[in-house]
HTML snippet that shows the backbone in 3Dmol.js (N, CA, C, O; Angstrom):
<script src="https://3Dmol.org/build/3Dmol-min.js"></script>
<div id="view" style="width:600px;height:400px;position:relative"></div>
<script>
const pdb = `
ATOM      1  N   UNK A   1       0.846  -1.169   0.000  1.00  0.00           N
ATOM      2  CA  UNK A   1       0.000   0.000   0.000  1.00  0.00           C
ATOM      3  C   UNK A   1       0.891   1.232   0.000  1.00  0.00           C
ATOM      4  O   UNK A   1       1.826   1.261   0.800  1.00  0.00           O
ATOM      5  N   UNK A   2       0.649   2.432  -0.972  1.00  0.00           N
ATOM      6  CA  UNK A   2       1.463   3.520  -0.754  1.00  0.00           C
ATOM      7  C   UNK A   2       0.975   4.439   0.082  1.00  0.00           C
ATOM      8  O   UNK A   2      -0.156   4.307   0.548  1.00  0.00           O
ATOM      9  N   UNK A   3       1.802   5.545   0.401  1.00  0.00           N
ATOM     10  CA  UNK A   3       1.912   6.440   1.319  1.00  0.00           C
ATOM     11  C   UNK A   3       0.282   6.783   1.708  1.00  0.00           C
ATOM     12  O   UNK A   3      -0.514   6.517   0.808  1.00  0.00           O
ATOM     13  N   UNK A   4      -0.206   7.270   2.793  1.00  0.00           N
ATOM     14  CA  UNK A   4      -1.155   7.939   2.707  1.00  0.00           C
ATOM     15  C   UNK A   4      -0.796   9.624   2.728  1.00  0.00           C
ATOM     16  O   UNK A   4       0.283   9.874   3.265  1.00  0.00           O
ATOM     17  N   UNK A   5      -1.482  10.686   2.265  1.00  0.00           N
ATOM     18  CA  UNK A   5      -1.477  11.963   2.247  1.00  0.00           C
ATOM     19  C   UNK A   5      -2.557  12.698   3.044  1.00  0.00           C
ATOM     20  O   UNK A   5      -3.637  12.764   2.456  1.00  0.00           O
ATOM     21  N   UNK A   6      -2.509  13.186   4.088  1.00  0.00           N
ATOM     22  CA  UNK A   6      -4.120  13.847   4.384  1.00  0.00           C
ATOM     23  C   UNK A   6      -4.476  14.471   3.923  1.00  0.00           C
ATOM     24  O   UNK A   6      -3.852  15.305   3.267  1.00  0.00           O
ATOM     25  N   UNK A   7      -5.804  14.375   4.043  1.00  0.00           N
ATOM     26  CA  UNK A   7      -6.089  15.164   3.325  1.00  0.00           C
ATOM     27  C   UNK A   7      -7.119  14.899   1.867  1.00  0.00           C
ATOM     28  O   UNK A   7      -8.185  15.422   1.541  1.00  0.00           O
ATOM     29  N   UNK A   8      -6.404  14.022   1.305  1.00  0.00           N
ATOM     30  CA  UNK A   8      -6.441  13.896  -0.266  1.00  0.00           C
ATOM     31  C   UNK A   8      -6.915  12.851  -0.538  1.00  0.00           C
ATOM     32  O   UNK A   8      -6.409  11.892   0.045  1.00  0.00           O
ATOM     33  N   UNK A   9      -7.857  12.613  -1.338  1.00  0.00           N
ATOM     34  CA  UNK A   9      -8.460  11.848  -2.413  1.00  0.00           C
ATOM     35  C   UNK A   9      -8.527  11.369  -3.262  1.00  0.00           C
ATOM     36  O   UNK A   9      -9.516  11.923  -3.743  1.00  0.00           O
ATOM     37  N   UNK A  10      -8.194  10.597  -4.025  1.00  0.00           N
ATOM     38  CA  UNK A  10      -7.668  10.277  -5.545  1.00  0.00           C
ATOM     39  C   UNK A  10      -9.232   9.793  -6.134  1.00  0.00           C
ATOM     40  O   UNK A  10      -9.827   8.883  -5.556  1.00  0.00           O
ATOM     41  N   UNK A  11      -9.844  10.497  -7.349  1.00  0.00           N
ATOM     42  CA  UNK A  11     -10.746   9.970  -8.269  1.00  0.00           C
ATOM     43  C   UNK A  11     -10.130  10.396  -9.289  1.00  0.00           C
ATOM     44  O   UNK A  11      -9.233  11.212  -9.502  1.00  0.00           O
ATOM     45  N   UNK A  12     -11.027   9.417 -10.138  1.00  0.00           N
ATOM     46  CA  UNK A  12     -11.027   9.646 -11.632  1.00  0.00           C
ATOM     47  C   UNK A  12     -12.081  10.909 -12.353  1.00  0.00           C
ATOM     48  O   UNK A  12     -13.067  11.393 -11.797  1.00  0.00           O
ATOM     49  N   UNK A  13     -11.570  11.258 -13.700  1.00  0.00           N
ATOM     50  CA  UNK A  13     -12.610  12.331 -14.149  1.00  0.00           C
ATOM     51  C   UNK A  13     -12.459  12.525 -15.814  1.00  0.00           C
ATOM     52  O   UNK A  13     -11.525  11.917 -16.339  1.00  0.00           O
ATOM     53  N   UNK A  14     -13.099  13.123 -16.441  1.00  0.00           N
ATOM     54  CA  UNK A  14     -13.751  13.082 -17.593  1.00  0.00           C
ATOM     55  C   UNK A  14     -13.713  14.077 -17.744  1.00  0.00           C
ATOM     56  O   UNK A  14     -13.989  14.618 -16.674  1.00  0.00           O
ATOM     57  N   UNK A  15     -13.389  15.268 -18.998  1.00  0.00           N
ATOM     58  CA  UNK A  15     -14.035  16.366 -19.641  1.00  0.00           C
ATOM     59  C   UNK A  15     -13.795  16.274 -20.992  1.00  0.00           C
ATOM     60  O   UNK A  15     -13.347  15.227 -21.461  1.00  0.00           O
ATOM     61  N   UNK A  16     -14.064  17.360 -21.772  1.00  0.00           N
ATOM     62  CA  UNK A  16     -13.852  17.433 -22.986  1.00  0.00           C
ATOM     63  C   UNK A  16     -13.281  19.027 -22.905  1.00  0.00           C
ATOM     64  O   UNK A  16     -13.606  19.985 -22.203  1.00  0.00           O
ATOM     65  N   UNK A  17     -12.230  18.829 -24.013  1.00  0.00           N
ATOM     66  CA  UNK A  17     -11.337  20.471 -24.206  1.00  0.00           C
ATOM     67  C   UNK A  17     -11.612  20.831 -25.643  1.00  0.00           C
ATOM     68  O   UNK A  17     -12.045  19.871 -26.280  1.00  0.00           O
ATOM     69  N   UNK A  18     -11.519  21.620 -26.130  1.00  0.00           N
ATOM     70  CA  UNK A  18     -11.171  22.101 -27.259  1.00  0.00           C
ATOM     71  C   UNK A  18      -9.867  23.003 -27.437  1.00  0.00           C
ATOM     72  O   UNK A  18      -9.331  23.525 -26.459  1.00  0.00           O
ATOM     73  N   UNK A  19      -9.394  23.156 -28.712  1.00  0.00           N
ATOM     74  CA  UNK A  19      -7.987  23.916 -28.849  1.00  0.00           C
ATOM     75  C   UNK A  19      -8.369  25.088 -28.389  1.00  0.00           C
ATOM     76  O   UNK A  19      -9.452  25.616 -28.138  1.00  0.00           O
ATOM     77  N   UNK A  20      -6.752  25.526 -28.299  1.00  0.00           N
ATOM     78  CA  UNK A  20      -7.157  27.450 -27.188  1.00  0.00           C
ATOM     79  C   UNK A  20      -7.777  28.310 -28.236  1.00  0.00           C
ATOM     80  O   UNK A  20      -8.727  29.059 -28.007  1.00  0.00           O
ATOM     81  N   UNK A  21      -7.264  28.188 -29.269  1.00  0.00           N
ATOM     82  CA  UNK A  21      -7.998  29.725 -30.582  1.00  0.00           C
ATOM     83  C   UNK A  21      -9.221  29.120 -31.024  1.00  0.00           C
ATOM     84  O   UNK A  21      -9.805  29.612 -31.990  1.00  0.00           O
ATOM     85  N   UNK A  22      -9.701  28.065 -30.407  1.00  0.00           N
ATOM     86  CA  UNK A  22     -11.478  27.533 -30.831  1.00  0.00           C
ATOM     87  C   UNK A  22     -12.242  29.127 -30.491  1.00  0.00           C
ATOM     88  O   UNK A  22     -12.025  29.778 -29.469  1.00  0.00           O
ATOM     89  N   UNK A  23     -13.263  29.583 -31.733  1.00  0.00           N
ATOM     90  CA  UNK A  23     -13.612  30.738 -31.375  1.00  0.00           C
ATOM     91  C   UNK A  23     -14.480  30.474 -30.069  1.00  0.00           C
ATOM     92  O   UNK A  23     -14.702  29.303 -29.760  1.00  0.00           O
ATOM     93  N   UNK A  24     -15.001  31.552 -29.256  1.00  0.00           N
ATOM     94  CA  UNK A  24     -15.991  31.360 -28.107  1.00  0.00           C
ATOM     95  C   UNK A  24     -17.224  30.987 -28.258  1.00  0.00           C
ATOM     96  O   UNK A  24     -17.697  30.093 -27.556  1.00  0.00           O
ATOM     97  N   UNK A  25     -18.029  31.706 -29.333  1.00  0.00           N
ATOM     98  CA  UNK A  25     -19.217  30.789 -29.609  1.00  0.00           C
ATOM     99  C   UNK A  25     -19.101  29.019 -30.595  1.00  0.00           C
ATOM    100  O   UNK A  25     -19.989  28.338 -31.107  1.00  0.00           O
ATOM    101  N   UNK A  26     -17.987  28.866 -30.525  1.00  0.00           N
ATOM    102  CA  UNK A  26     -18.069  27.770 -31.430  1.00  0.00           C
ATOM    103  C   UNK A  26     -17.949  26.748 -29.302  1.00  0.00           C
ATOM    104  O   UNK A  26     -18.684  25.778 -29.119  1.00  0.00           O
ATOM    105  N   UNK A  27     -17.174  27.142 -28.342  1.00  0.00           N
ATOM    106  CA  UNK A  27     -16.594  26.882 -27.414  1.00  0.00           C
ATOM    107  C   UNK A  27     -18.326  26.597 -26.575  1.00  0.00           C
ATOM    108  O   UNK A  27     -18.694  25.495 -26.167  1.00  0.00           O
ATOM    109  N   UNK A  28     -19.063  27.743 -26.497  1.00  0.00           N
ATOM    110  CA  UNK A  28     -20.709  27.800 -25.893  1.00  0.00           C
ATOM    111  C   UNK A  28     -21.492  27.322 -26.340  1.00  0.00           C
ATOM    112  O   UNK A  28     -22.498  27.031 -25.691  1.00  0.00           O
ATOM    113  N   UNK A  29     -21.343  27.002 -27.811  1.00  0.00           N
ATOM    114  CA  UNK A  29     -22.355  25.684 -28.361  1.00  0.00           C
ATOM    115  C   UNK A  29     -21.820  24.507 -28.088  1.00  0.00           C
ATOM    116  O   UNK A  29     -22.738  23.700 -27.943  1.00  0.00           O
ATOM    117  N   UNK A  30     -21.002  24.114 -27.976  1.00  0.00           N
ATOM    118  CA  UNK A  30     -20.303  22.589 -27.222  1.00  0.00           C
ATOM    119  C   UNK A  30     -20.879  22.407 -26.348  1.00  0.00           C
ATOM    120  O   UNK A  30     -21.802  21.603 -26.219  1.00  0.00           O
ATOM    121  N   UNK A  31     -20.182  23.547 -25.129  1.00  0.00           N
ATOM    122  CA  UNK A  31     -20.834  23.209 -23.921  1.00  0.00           C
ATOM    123  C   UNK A  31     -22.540  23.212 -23.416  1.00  0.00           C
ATOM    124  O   UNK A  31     -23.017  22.312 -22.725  1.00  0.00           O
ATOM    125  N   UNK A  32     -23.175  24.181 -23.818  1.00  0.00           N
ATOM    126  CA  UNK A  32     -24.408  24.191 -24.314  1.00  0.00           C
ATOM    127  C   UNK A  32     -25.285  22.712 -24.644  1.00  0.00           C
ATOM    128  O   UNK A  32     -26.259  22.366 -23.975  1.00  0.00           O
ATOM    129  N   UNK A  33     -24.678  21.851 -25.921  1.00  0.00           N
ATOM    130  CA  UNK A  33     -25.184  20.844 -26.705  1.00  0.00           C
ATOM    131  C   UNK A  33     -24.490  19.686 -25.637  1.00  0.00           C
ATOM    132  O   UNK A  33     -25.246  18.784 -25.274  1.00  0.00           O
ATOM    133  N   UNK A  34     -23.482  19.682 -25.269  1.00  0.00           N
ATOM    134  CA  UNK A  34     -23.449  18.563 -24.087  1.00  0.00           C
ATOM    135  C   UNK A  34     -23.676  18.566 -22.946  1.00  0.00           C
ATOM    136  O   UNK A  34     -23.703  17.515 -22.305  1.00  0.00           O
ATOM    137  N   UNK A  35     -23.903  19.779 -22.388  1.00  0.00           N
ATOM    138  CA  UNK A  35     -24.941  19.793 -21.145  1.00  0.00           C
ATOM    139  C   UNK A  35     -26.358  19.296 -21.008  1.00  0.00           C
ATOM    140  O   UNK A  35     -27.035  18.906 -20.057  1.00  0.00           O
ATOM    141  N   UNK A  36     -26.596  19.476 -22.516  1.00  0.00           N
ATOM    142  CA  UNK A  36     -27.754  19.025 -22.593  1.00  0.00           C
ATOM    143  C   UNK A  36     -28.126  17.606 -22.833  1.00  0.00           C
ATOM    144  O   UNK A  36     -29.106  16.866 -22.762  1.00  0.00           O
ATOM    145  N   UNK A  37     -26.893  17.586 -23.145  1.00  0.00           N
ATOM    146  CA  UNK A  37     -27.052  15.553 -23.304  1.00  0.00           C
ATOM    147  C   UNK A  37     -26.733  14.765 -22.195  1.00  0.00           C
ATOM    148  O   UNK A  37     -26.920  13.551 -22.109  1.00  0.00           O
ATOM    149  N   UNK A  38     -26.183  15.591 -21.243  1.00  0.00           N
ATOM    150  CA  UNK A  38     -25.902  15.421 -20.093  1.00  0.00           C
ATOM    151  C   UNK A  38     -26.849  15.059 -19.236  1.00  0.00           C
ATOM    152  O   UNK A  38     -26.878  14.250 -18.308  1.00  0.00           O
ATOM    153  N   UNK A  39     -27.980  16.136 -19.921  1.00  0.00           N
ATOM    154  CA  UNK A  39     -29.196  16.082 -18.214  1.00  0.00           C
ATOM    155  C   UNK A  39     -30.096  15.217 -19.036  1.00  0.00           C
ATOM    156  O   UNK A  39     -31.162  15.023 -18.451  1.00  0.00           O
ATOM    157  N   UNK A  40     -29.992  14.474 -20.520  1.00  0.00           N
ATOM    158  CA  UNK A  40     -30.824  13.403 -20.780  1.00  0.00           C
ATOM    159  C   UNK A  40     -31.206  12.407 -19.927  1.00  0.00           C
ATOM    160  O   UNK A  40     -30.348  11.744 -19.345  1.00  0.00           O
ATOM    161  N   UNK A  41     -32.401  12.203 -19.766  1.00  0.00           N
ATOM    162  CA  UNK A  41     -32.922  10.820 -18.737  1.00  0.00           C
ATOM    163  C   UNK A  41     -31.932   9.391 -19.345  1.00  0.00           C
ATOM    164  O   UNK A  41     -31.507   8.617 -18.487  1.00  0.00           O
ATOM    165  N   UNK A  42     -31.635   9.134 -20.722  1.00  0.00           N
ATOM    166  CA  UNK A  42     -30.822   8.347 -20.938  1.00  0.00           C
ATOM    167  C   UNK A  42     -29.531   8.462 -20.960  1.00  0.00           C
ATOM    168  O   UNK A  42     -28.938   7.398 -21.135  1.00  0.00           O
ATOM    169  N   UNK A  43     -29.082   9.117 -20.877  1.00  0.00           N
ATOM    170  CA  UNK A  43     -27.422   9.677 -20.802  1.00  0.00           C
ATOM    171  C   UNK A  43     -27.065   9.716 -19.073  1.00  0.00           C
ATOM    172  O   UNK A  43     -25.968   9.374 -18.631  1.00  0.00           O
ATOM    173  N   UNK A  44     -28.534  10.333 -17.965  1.00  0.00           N
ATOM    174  CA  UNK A  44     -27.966   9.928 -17.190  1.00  0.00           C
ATOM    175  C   UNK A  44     -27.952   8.573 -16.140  1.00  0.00           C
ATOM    176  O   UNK A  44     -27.412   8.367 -15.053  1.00  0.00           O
ATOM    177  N   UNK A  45     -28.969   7.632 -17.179  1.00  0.00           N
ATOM    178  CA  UNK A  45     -29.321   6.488 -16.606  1.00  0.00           C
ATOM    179  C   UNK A  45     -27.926   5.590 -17.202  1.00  0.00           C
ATOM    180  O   UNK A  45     -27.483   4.508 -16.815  1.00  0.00           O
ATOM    181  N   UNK A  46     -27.518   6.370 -18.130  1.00  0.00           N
ATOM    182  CA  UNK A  46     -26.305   5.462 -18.349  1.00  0.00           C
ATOM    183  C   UNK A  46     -24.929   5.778 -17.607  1.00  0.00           C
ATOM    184  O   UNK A  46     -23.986   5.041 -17.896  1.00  0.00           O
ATOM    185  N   UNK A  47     -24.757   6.606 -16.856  1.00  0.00           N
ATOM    186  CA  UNK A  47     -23.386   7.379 -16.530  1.00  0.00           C
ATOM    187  C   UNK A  47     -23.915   6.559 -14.685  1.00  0.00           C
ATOM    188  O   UNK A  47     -23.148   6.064 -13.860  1.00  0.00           O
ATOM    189  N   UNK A  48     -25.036   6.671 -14.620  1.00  0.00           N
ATOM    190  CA  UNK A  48     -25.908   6.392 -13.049  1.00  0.00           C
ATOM    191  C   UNK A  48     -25.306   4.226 -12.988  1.00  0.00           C
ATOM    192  O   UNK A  48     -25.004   3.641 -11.948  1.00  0.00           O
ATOM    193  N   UNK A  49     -25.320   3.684 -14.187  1.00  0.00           N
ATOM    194  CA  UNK A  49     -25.276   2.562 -14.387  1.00  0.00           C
ATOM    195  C   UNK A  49     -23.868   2.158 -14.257  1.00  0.00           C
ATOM    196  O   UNK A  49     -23.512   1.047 -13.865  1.00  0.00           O
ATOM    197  N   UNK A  50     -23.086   3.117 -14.607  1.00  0.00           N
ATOM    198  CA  UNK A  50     -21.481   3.183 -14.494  1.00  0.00           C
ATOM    199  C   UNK A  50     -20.887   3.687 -13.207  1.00  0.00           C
ATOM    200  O   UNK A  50     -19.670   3.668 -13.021  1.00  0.00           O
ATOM    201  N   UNK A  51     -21.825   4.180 -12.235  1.00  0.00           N
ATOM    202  CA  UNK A  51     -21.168   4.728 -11.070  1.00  0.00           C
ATOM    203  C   UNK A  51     -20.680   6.349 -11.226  1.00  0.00           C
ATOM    204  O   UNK A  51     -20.167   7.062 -10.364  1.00  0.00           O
ATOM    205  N   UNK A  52     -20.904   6.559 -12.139  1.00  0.00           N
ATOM    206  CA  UNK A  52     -20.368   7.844 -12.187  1.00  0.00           C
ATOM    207  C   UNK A  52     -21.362   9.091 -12.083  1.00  0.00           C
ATOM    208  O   UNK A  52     -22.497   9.040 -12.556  1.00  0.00           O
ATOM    209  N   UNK A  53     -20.773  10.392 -11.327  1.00  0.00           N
ATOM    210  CA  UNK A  53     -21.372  11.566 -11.077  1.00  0.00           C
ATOM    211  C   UNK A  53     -21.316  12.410 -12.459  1.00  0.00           C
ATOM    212  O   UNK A  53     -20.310  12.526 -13.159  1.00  0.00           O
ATOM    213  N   UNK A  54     -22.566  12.968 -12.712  1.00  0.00           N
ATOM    214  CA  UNK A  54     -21.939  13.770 -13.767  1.00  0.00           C
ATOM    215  C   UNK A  54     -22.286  15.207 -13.258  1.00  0.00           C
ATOM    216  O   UNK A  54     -23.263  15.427 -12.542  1.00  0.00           O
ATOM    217  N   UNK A  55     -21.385  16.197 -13.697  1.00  0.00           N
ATOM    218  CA  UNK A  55     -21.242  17.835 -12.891  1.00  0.00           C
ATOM    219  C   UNK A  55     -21.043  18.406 -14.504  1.00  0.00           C
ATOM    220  O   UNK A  55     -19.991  18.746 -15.044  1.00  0.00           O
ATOM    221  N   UNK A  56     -22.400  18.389 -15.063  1.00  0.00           N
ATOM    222  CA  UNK A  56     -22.240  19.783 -16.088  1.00  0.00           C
ATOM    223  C   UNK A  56     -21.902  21.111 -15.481  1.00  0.00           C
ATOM    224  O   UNK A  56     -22.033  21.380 -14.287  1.00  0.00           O
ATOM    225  N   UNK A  57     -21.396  22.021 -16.536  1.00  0.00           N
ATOM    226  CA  UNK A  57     -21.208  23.742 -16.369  1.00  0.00           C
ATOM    227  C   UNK A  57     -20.922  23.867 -17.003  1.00  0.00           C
ATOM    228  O   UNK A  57     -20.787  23.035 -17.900  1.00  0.00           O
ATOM    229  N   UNK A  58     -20.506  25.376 -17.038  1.00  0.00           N
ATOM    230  CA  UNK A  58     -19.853  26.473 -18.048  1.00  0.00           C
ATOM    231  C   UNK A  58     -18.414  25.983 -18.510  1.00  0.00           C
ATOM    232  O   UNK A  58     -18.042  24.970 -17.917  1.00  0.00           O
ATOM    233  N   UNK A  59     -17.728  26.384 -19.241  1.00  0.00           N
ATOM    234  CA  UNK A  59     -16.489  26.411 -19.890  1.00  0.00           C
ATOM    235  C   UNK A  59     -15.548  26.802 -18.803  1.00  0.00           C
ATOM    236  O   UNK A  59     -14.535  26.155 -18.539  1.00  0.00           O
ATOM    237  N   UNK A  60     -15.974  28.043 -18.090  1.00  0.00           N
ATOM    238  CA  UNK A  60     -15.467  28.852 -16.688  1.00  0.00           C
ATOM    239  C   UNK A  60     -15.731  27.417 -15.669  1.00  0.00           C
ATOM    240  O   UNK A  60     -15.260  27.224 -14.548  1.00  0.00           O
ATOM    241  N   UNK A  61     -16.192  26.956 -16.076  1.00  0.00           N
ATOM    242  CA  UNK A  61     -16.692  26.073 -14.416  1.00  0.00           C
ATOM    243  C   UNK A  61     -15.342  24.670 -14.413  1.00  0.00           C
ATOM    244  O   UNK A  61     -14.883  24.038 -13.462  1.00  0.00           O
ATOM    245  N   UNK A  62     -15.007  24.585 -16.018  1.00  0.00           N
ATOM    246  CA  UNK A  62     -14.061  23.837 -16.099  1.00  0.00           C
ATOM    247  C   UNK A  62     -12.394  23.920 -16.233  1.00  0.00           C
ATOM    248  O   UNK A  62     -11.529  23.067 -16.034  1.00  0.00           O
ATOM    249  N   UNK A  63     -12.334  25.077 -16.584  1.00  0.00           N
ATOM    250  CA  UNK A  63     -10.812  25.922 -16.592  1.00  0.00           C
ATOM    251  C   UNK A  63     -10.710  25.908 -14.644  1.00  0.00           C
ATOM    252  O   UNK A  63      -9.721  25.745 -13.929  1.00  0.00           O
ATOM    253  N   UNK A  64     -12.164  26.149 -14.271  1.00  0.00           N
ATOM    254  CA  UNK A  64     -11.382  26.174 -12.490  1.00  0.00           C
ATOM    255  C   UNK A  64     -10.727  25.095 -11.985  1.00  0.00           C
ATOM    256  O   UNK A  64      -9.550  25.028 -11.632  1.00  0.00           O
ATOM    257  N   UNK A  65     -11.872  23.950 -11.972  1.00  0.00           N
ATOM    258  CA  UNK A  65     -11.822  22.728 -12.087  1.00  0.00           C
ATOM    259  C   UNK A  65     -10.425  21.866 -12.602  1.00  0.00           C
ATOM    260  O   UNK A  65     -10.113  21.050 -11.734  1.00  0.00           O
ATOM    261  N   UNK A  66      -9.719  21.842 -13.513  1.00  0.00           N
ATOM    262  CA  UNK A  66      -8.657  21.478 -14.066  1.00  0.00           C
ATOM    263  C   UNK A  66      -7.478  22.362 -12.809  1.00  0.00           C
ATOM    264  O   UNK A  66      -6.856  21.826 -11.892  1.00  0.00           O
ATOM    265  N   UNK A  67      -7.498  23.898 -13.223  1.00  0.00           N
ATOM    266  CA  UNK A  67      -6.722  24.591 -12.494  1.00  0.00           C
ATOM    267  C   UNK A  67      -6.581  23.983 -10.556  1.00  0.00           C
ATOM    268  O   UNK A  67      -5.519  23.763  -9.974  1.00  0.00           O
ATOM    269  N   UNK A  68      -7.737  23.873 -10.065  1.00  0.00           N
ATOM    270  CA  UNK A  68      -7.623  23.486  -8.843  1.00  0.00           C
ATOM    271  C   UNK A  68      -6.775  22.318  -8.828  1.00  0.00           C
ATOM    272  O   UNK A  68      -5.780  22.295  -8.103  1.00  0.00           O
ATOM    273  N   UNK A  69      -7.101  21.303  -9.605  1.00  0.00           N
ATOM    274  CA  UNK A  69      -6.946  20.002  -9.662  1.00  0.00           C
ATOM    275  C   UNK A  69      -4.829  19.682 -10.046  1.00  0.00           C
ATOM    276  O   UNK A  69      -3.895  18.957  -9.706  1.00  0.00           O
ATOM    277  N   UNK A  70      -5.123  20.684 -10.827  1.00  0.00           N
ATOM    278  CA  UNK A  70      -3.767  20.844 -11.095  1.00  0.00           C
ATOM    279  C   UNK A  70      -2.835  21.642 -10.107  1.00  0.00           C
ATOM    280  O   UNK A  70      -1.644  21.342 -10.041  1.00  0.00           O
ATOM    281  N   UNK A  71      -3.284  22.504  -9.455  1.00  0.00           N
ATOM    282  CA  UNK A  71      -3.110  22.781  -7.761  1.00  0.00           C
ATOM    283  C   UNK A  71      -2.499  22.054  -6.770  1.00  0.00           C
ATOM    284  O   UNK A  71      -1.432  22.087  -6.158  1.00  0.00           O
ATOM    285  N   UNK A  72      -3.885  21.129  -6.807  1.00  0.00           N
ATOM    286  CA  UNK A  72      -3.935  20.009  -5.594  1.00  0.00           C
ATOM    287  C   UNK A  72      -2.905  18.905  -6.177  1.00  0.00           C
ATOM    288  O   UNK A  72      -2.151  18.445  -5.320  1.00  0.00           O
ATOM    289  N   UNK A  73      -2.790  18.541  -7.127  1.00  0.00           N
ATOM    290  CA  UNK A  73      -1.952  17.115  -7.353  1.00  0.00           C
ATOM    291  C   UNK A  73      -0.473  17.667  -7.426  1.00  0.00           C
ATOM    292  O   UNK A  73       0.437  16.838  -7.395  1.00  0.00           O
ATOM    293  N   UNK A  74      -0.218  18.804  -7.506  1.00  0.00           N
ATOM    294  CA  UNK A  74       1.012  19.013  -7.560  1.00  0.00           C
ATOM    295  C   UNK A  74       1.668  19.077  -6.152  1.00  0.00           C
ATOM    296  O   UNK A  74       2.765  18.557  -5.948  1.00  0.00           O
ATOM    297  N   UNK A  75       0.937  19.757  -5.143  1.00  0.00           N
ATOM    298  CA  UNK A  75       1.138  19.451  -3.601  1.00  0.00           C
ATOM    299  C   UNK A  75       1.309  18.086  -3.256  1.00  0.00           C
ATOM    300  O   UNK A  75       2.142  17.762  -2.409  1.00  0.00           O
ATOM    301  N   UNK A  76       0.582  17.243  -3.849  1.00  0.00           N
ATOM    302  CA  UNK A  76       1.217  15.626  -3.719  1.00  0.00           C
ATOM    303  C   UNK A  76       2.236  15.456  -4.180  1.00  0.00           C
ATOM    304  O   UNK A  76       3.038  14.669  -3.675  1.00  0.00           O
ATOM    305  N   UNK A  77       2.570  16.359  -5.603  1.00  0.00           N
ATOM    306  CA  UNK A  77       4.294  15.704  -6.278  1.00  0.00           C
ATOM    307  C   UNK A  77       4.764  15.926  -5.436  1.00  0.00           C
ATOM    308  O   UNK A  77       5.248  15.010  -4.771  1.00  0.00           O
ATOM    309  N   UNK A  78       4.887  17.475  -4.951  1.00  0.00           N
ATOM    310  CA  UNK A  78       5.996  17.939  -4.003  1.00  0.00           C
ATOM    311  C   UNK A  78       5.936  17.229  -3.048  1.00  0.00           C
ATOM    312  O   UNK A  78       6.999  16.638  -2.859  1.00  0.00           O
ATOM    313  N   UNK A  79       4.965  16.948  -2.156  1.00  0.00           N
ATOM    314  CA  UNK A  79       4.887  16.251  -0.961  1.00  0.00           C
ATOM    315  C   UNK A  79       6.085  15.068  -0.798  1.00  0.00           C
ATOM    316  O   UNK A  79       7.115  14.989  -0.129  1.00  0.00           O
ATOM    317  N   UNK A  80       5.260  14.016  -1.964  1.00  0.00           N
ATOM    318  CA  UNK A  80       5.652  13.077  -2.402  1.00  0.00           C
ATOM    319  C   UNK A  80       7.805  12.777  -2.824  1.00  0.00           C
ATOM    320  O   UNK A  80       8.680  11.925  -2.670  1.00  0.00           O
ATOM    321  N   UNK A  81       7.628  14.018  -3.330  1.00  0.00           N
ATOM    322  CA  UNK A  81       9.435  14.084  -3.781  1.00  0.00           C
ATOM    323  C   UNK A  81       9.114  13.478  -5.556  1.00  0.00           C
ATOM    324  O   UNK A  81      10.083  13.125  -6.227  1.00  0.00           O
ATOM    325  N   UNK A  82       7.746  13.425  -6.127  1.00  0.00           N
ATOM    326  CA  UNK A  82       8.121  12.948  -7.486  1.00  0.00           C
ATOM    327  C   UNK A  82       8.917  13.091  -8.580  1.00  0.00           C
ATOM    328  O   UNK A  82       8.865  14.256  -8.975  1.00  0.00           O
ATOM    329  N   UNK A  83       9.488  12.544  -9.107  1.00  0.00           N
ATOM    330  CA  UNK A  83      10.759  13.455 -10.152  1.00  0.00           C
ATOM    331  C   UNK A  83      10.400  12.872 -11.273  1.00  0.00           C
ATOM    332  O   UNK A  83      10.041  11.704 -11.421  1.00  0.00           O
ATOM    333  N   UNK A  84      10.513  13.801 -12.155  1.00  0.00           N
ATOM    334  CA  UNK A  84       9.757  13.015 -13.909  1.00  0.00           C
ATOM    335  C   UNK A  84      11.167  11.930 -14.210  1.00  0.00           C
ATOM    336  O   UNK A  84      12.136  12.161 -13.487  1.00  0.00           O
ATOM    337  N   UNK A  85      11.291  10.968 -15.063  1.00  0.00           N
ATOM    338  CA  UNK A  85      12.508  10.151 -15.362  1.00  0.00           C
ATOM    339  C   UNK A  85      12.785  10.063 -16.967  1.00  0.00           C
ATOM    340  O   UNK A  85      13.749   9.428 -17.394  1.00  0.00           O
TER     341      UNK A  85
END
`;
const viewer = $3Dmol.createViewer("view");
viewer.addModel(pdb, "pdb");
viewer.setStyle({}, {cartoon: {color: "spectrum"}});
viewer.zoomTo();
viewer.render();
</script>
């Protein structure tokens, strides 16, 4: 078993990105059209069947999301002493 960290949690997660110069409305109809497939009664009876949570939002809701995440796991490298090889 490895180290424990307090604190911290390890899950798995899912999004979808697009390239950075994707214009913005091309960026709000994405998110828009898969939010909405998101809150389908079948889309979420299937994600519900897999165990998984699904957390639609904004484009903003996911740049945080990544950013935090990328935050938090790096306090584990350091913690940790990880060194790329």
């Amino acid at each position: 078993m490895g180290e424990f960290v307090p604190g911290y949690e390890a899950t798995g997660s899912w999004g979808l990105g697009a390239p950075r110069n994707t214009p913005p409305q091309i960026v709000e109809l994405l998110n828009k059209e898969i939010n909405a497939a998101l809150a389908s009664p079948v889309m979420a009876a299937r994600f519900a069947d897999l165990g998984a949570a699904v957390f639609p939002g904004s484009s903003g809701d996911f740049r945080k999301f990544l950013a935090d995440e990328t935050e938090n796991w790096g306090k584990v490298i350091k913690y940790a002493n990880i060194k790329q090889e």
